[in-house]
C-alpha positions as CSV (number, residue, x, y, z in Angstrom):
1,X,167.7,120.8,82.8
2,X,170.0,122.1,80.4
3,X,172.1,123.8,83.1
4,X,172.9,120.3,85.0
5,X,175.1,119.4,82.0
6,X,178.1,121.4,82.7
7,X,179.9,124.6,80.5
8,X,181.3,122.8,77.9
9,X,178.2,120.2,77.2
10,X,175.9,122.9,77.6
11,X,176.9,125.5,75.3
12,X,177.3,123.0,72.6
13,X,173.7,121.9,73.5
14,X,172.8,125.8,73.3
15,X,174.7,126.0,70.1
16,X,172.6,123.1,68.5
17,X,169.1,124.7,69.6
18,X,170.4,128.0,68.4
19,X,171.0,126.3,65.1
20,X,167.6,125.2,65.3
21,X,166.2,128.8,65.7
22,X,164.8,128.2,69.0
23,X,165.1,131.0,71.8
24,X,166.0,130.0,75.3
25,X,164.4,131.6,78.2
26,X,166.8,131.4,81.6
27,X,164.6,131.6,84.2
28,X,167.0,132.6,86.7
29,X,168.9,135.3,85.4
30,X,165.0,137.0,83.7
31,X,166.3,136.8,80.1
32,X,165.8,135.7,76.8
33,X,168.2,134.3,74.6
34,X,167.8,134.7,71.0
35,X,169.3,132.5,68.4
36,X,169.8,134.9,65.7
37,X,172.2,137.2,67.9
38,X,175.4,135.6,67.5
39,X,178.0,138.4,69.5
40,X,175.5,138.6,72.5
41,X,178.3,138.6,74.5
42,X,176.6,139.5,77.6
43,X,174.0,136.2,77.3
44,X,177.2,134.2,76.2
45,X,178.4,135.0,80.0
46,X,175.1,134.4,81.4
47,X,174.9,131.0,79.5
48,X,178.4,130.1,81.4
49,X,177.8,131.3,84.2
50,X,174.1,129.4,84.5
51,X,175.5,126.4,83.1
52,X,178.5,126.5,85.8
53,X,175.9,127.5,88.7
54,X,173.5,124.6,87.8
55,X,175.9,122.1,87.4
56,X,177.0,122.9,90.9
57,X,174.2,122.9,92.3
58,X,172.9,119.6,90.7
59,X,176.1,118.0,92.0
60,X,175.7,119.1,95.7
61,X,172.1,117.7,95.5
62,X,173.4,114.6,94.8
63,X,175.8,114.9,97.5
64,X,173.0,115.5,99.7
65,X,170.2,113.4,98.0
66,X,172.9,110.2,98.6
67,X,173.7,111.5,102.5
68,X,170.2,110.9,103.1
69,X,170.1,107.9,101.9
70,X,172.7,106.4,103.9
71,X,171.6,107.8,107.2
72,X,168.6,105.7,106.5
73,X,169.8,102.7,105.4
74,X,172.0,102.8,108.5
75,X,169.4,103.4,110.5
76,X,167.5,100.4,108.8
77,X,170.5,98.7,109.5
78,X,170.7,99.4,113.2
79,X,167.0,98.1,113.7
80,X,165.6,102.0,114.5
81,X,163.7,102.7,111.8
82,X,161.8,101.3,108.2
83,X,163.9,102.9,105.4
84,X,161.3,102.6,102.7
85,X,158.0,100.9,102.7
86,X,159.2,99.0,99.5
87,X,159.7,95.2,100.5
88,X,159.3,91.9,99.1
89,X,156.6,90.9,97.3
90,X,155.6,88.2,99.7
91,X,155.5,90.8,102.6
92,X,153.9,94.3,103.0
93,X,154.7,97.0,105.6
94,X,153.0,97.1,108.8
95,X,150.8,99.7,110.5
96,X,150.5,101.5,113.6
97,X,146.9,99.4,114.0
98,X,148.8,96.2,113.8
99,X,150.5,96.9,116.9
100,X,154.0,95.9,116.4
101,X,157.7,97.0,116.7
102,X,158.0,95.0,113.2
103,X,158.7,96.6,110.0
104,X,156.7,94.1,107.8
105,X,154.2,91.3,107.9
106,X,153.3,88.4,105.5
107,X,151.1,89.7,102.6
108,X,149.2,86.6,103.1
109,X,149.8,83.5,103.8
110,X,149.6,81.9,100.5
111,X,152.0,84.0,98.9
112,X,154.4,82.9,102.2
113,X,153.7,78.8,101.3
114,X,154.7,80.0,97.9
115,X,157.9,80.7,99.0
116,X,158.3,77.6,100.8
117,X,156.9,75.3,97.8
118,X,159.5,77.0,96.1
119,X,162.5,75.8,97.8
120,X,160.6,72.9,98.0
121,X,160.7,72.3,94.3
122,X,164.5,73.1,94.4
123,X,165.3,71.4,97.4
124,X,163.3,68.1,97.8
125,X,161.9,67.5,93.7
126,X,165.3,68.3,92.1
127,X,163.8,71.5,89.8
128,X,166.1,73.7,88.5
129,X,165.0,76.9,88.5
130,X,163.4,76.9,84.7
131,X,161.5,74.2,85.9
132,X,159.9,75.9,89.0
133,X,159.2,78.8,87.1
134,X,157.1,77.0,84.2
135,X,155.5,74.9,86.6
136,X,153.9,77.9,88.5
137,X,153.3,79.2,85.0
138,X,151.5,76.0,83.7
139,X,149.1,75.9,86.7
140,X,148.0,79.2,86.3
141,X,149.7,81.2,89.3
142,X,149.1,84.4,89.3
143,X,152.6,86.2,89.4
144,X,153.5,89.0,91.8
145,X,154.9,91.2,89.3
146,X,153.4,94.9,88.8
147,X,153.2,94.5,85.0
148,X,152.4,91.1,83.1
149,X,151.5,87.9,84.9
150,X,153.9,85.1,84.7
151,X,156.8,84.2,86.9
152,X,160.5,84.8,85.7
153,X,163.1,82.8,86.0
154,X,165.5,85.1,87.4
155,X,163.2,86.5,90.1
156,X,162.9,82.5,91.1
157,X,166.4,82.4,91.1
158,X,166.6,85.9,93.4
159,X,164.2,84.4,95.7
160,X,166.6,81.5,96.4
161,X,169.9,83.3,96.2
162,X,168.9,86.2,98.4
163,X,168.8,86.8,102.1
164,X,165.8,88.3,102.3
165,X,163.6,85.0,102.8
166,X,165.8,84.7,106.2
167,X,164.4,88.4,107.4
168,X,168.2,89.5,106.4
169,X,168.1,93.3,105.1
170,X,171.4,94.3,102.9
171,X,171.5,97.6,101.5
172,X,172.9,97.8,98.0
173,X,175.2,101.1,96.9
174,X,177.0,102.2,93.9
175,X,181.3,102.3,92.7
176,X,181.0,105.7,94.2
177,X,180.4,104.3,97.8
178,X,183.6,104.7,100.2
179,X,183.4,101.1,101.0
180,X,183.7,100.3,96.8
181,X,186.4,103.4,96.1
182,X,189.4,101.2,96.4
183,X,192.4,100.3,94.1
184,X,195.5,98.8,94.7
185,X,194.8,98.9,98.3
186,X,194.4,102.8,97.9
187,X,191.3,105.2,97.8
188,X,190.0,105.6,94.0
189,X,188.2,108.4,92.4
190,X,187.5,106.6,89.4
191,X,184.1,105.6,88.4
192,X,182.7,102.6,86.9
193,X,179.9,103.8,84.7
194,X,178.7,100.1,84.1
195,X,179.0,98.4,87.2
196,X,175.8,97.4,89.0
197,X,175.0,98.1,92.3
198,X,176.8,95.7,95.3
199,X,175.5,94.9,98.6
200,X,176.8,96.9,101.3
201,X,178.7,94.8,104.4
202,X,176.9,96.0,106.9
203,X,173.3,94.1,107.4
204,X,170.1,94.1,109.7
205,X,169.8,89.8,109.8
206,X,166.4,90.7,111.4
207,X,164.7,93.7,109.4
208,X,161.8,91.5,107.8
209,X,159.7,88.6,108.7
210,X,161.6,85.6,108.3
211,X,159.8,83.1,105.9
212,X,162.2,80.6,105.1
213,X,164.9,78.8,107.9
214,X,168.3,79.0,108.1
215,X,169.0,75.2,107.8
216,X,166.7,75.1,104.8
217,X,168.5,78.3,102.9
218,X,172.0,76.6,103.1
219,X,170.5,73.4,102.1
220,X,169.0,75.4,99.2
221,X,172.6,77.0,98.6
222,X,174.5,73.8,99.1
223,X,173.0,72.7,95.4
224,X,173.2,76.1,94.2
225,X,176.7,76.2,94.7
């Protein structure tokens, strides 16, 4: 939506699609602007004022969109309730007919030994993680991914480093995250338009089915280190 980008973005976006000899219809206000009338200085107010109006409202959606979001990763975090039915590919969500106060099951059980050979490989055959992943690769085994079918190296290399094999759920968030708006010991309100997402502090060690042991993850990250 044009509107979302603000006063001064917009109208120089309006200003290029006038140029362009394109009319713009604004919905909201039941007009038509034309591109050839260039002292339409009633649309020019319109233009401001939906661009001004939009804007704020795309910004208070946000506001709310992220609220949400962190209600329910809290409550993820507190053990009360799934936040999302997305999970690790070696695990899929439960149902009401299997009968359980978990959140997630195995997806089978060979995709669960796969996870074990894996730390196996690392652990007790000395692979590195290139090796593991050509070595599922050369016999054939059908990747988990949604689109191609070989393993990746850095989604061998997740499956080691992360927490999740332990049943450990950590919530990732943004710069713009309280718990990230620091500088200097002081709250920030700069942004950090390239930074990635970081793992929130607070964790649910017991939000899916643990598939690998403790002992056998710090082993794991003993070498990795």
């Amino acid at each position: 939506r044009l509107t979302r980008l603000g006063i001064t973005k917009g109208q120089q976006l309006f200003a290029e699609i006038a140029d362009a000899k394109i009319d713009v219809a604004m919905v909201n206000f039941g007009i038509i602007i034309r591109h050839d009338e260039d002292n339409d200085l009633m649309g020019n107010q319109l233009i401001a004022i939906g661009l001004y109006l939009g804007n704020m409202e795309s910004k208070q959606k946000a506001v709310r969109v992220r609220a949400a979001k962190e209600r329910g990763q809290q409550l993820a975090i507190n053990g009360e309730k799934r936040f999302t039915t997305s999970c690790p590919k070696w695990l899929t969500p439960t149902t009401e007919e299997d009968n359980t106060k978990e959140f997630f099951k195995p997806y089978s059980e060979h995709r669960v030994n796969i996870i074990k050979e894996i730390f196996d490989m690392y652990i007790n055959q000395g692979m590195g993680f290139t090796k593991i992943t050509n070595t599922l690769n050369d016999r054939n085994e059908p990747s988990w991914a949604q689109r191609g079918n070989v393993w990746q190296k850095t989604y061998i290399m997740n499956i080691i480093k992360g927490r999740a094999v332990l049943g450990e759920y950590q919530p990732k968030v943004t710069d713009e995250h309280p718990d990230f708006k620091i500088k200097n010991g002081l709250p920030s309100k700069e942004k950090n338009k390239t930074s990635r997402a970081k793992n929130l502090v607070d964790s649910n060690p017991n939000y899916y089915k643990q598939i690998i042991h403790p002992d056998t993850w710090e082993e794991a990250h003993v070498i990795w280190k």
